[in-house]
N, C-alpha and C positions, 0 to 999 in steps of 0.2 A: 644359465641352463634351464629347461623348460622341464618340469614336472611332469616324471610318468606315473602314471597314477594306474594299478591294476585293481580289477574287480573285488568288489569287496567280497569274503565268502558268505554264504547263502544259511540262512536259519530259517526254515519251513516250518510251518505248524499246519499240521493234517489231524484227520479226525471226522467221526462221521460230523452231521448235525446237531447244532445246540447240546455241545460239550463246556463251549467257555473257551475256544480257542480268542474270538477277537475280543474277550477280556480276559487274555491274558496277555494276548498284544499291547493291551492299552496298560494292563502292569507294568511290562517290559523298558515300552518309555517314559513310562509317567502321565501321560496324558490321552484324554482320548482322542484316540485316531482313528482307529475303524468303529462302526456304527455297532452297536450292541443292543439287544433287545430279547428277551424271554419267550421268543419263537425260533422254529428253526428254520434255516432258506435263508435268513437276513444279510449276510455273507455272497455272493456271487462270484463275483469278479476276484482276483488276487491283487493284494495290497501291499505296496512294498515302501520300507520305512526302511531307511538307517538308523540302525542303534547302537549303543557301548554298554559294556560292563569293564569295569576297573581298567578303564583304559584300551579293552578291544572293541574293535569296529567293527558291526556287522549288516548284514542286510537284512533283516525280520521279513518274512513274508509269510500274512494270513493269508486263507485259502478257505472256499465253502465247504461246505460239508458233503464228504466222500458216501456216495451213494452207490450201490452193487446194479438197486435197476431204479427206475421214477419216468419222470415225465422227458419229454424232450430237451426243456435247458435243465431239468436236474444231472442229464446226461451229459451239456455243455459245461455244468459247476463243475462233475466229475474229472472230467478231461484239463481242466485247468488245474486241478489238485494235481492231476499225475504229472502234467507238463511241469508245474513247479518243483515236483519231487525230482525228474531227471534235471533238474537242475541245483539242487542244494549239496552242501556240505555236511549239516548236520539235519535230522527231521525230529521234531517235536510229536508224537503221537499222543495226541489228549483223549482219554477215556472220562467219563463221569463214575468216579467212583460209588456216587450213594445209587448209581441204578446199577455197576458190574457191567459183569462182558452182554454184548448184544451180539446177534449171527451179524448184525450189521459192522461192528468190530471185530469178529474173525475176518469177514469177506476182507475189511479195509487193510488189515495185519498182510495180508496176502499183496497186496501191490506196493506196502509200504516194502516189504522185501527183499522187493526187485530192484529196488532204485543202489542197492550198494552201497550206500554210504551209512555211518552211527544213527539211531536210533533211542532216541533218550521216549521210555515210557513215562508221560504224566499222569498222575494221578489224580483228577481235579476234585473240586468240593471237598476236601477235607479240609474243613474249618477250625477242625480243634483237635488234640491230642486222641480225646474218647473216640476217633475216627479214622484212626491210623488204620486200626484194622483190618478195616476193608479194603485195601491196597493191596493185602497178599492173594485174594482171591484173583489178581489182574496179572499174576505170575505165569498164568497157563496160557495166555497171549504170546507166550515163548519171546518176550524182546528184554530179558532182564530184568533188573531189580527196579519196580516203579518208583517215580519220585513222585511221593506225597505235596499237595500243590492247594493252596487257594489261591483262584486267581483276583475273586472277587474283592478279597481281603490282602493278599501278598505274604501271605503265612506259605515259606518253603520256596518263595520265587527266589530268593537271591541264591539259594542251594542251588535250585535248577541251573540259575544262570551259569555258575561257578563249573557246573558238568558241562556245559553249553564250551563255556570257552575253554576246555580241556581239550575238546576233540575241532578245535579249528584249526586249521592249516596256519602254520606259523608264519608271520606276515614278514613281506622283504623288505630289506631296509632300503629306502628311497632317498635322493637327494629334493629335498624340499629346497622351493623356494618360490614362496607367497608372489612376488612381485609379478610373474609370471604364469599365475595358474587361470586361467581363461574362466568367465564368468558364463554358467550353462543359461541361454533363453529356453523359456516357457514360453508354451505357446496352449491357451485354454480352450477344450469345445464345449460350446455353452448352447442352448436351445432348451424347446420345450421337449416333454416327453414323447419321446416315441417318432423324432425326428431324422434320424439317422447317423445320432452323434458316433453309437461303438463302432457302426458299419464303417463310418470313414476314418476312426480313428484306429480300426485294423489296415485300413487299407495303405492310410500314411506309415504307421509302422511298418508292414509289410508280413505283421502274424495274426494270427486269430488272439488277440490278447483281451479283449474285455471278449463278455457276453452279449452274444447278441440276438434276438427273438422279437416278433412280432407284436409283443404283450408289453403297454407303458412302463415304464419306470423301472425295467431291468436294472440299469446302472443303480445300486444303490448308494456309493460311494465315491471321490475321485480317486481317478483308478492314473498313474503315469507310468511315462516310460523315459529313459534318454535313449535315442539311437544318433547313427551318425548319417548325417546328410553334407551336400555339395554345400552347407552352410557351413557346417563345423556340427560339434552338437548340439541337439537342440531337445527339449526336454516336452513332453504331449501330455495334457490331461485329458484325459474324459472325465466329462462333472454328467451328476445325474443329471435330470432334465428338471427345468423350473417352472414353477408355476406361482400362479398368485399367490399371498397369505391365503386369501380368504378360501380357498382352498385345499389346504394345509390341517387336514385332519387326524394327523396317521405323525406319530413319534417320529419312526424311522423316514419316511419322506422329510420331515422340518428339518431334521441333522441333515440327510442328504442335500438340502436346499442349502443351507450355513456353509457347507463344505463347498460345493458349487460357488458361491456367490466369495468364500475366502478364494478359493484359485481362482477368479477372474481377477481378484484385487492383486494378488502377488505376478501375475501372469506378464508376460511382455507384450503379447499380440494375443488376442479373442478372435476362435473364429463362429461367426454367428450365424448359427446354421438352420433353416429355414427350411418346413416342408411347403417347396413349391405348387406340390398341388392342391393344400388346403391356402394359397397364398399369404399376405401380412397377416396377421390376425392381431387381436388387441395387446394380446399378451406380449406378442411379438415386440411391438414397440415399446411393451413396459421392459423389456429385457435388453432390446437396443438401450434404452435410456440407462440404464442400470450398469450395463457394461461400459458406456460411454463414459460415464460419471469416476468411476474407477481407475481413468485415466490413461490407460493403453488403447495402442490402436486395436482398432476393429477392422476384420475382413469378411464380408458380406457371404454366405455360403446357401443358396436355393438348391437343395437335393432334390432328388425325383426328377428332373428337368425333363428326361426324357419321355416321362408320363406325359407328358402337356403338349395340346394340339396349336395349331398356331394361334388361333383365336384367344385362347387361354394362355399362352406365353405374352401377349402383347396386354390383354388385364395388369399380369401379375408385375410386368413393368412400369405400368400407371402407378399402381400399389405402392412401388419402391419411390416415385419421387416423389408420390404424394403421403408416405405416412411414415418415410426415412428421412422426409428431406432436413430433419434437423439435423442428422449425423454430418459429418466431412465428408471431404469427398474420397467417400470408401470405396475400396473395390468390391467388383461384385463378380461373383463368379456361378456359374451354372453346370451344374456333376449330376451325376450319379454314382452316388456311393457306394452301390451294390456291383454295377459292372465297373467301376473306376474309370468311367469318362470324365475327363473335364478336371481330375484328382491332380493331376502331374504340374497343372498350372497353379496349384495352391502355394507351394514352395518359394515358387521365382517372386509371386508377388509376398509371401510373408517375408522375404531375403526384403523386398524394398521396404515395406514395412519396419525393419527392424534398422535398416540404414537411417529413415529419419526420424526411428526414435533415438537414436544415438548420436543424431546430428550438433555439431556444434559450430557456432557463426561466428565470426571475428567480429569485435566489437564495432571496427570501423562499418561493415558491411550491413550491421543492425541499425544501426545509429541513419546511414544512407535510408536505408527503407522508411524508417518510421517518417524521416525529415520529408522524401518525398510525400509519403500518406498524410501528411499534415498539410502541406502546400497543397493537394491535392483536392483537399477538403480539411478547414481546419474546425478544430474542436469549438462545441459553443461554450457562451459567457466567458471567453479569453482563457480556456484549460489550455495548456500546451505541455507537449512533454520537452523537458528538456535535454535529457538523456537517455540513454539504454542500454542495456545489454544482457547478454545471457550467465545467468548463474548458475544452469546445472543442465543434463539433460536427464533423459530415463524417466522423465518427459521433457521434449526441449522447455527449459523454463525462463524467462524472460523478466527482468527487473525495471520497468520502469518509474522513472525520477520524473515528476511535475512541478508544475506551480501551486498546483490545487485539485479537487478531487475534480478524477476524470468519470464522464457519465459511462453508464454499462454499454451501452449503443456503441457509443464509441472506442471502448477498448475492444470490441468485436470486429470492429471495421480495422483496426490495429492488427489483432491475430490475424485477420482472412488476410491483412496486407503482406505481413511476417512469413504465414503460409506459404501464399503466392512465390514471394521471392524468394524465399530462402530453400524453395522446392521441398516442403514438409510433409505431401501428399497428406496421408488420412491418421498420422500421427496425432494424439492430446497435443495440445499448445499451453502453455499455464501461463498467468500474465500475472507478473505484484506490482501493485503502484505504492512509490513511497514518495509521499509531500514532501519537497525541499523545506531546510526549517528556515523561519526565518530571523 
C-alpha cells in the first residue's frame, strides 16, 4: 500500500525586523539555515524547514521583518509574512525584549491577530535570569504570558518549543511503508544576480513566492517549494544569484553563495538561467562549469528573449556554441519570465532530463556499444576495455574493466559513445576504470 502522507502543520515566526527570529530558526534545528547578520532586511523571502521536538514534526517557517509602511520590496517582505501567517498552525511572535514594545510592534500585533490560530509571545535577548524582567512590560501586547527566550544562546528555547507542540493539531496515524514512498526531484535555479531567477521561479510555482525587484541580490537565501506537476512532485529552489569570489565582499552574499552552490550539488536537474540580453558573459561559463561539475543535468534558460532584435538573437547563439560548447548536449530554451512565454516548455524537457538521469542499461546493451566504439577506433598503446557495465544511476554511472590505464581522450570518446546510444541526452555521465589484476 502506498503512503499518504498529509501536510505537515505550519510553525511561523513573525516579527518586525532584526528581532532574532532567523536565529532562532537556526536554534530550533541546530544548525544554521537561514542567513543571520546584525542588520535588519537580511531575511526577505520565507524559508521553510522541517523540524521535530521530541518526536513531533513540523514545518518552521522564517519570515522578514513585518513592516506597517517602507520601501517598495519592504512592502513585498510584508506580504509574505501575512501570506505565511494565513497559512500556519501556530505563530511565534518575537519581540526584542532589551529594546520593549515599538509602535512598530503594536502595528505587527494587529495583523498577527487576524490570522486565527495560537500565538505564542517570544521574548528574545534575555540572556540571563537578571533579565527576566523585562518580559512583563511585553504583557500589554495583549497576546499573553511572554516566553522568555535566548535565541542566540538557546536559554528558554526548548520551553518554547514544549508550548510549540502543545498547540499542534494532533497528527493521524498513517500506514507507513518505506518501500513505497516515492523519492521528491529537485530541480535548482542558479544564475547571476539579477537575472530573473525569482520571476521564473514564481511563474513555475504558479504564486508570487520569492521576492522579486529590480535591485541585485534580492534572493538572499535558497528559498524552495514542492508543488505538484504532470511529473509527480517535484521540489524548486531558487538560490541567490552568484558571483565570483573575487567579488564577494559582504558576509551575507558569501553564505548566500554556499547556499546556492550546496542546492545545485544536492539538485536533480539545474536550470541555468541567462540574461539574454547582456548575452554569455565570463561569469556565465564559470557558473555553467561549476554546475556541470556537480553532476546533474543542466537546462540552458536565456530570459529576456523577447528584448532582443533579430540581429542580436543570432550573436547571442554564436555565444552559446562558442563558449558553452564544453557542456552536453543541453537544451536550450528561450522565455521570458516576466510575461511566461516560452515557461510551459521548461517541464516536458526537465521530465526528459530527469528520465535519463535515472536511466539504466542492461549490461549486455553497454558491453554492445563500448565493443563497437572500440572497433570503431581502438584505444592507443593496446588499452582495451574488456568489459562494462553500469553500477548505479542518479548519475548514470558506468564501471569499466581494462587491461591497463585508459588515456582521458579516450574515455570521452567512450562517454560521447554511451551517450549517443544509450540516448542520455544532456545527463552527467561518470566513468570508473578498474585495471584487471593480473
Amino acid at each position: 500500500m502506498s503512503q499518504q502522507t498529509d501536510p505537515l502543520p505550519s510553525v511561523v515566526i513573525v516579527g518586525r525586523p532584526n528581532v532574532g527570529k532567523s536565529t532562532l530558526m537556526n536554534r530550533i534545528l541546530g544548525r544554521r539555515e537561514a542567513i543571520v547578520e546584525e542588520r535588519p532586511g537580511v531575511t526577505r523571502d520565507r524559508k521553510e524547514v522541517e523540524a521535530e521536538w521530541q518526536g513531533n514534526h513540523f514545518m518552521l517557517i522564517d519570515t522578514g521583518g513585518w513592516l506597517a509602511k517602507g520601501s517598495a520590496i519592504d512592502e513585498k517582505v510584508t506580504k509574505q509574512a501575512e501570506a505565511a501567517m494565513r497559512k500556519a498552525d501556530v505563530l511565534l511572535f518575537v519581540v526584542d525584549s532589551s529594546i520593549g514594545v515599538t509602535e512598530e510592534d503594536d502595528q505587527a500585533v494587529r495583523a498577527v491577530r487576524t490570522a486565527g490560530v495560537p500565538v505564542l509571545l517570544v521574548a528574545n535577548k534575555i540572556d540571563d535570569s537578571a533579565h527576566e524582567g523585562q518580559v512583563w512590560e511585553l504583557v500589554k501586547l495583549g497576546l499573553g504570558e511572554p516566553h522568555p527566550i535566548s535565541a542566540l544562546h538557546g536559554r528558554g528555547v526548548g520551553d518554547l518549543l514544549d508550548a510549540v507542540v502543545g498547540h499542534l493539531p494532533a497528527p493521524e496515524l498513517l500506514e507507513e511503508d518505506a518501500d513505497d514512498e516515492e523519492r521528491i526531484f529537485s530541480i535548482a535555479l542558479v544564475g547571476r544576480p539579477n537575472v530573473g531567477k525569482s520571476t521564473l521561479f514564481n511563474q513555475l510555482i504558479g504564486e508570487e513566492r520569492s521576492i522579486t525587484h529590480d535591485m541585485p541580490g534580492t534572493t538572499r537565501d535558497t528559498i524552495d517549494t514542492v508543488i505538484e506537476t504532470g511529473m509527480g512532485q517535484i521540489r524548486f529552489l531558487d538560490t541567490a544569484g552568484m558571483r565570483r569570489q573575487s567579488r564577494i565582499d559582504d558576509d551575507t552574499e558569501y553564505y548566500s553563495v554556499v547556499r546556492a552552490l550546496k542546492a545545485v550539488d544536492t539538485a536533480d536537474v539545474a536550470l541555468l538561467i541567462i540574461d539574454a540580453t547582456e548575452g554569455v558573459t565570463h561569469q556565465d561559463q564559470r557558473l555553467a562549469e561549476r554546475v556541470d561539475a556537480a553532476g546533474c543535468p543542466i537546462v540552458l534558460v536565456f530570459n529576456k528573449w523577447d528584448l532582443l532584435n533579430t540581429e542580436t538573437k543570432e550573436s547571442v547563439a554564436i555565444q552559446i556554441e562558442r563558449k558553452l560548447n564544453f557542456l552536453p548536449d543541453v537544451p536550450v530554451h528561450r522565455i521570458s519570465a516576466l510575461s511566461g512565454k516560452g515557461v510551459e516548455r521548461l517541464l516536458p524537457s526537465m521530465d526528459l532530463a530527469l528520465d535519463a538521469y535515472q536511466t539504466r542499461a542492461p549490461t549486455r546493451k553497454v558491453n554492445e556499444v563500448v565493443r563497437m566504439a572500440q572497433q570503431a577506433q581502438p584505444a592507443p598503446h593496446g588499452a582495451r576495455v574488456l568489459y562494462a557495465t553500469q553500477g548505479a544511476v542518479h548519475p548514470p554511472t558506468f564501471t569499466l574493466f581494462s587491461n591497463r590505464d585508459i588515456p582521458d581522450h579516450y574515455l570521452r570518446y567512450i562517454e560521447r559513445k554511451l551517450r549517443e546510444e544509450l540516448e542520455l541526452g544532456p545527463t552527467p555521465v561518470k566513468l570508473r576504470v578498474r585495471r584487471r589484476s593480473n
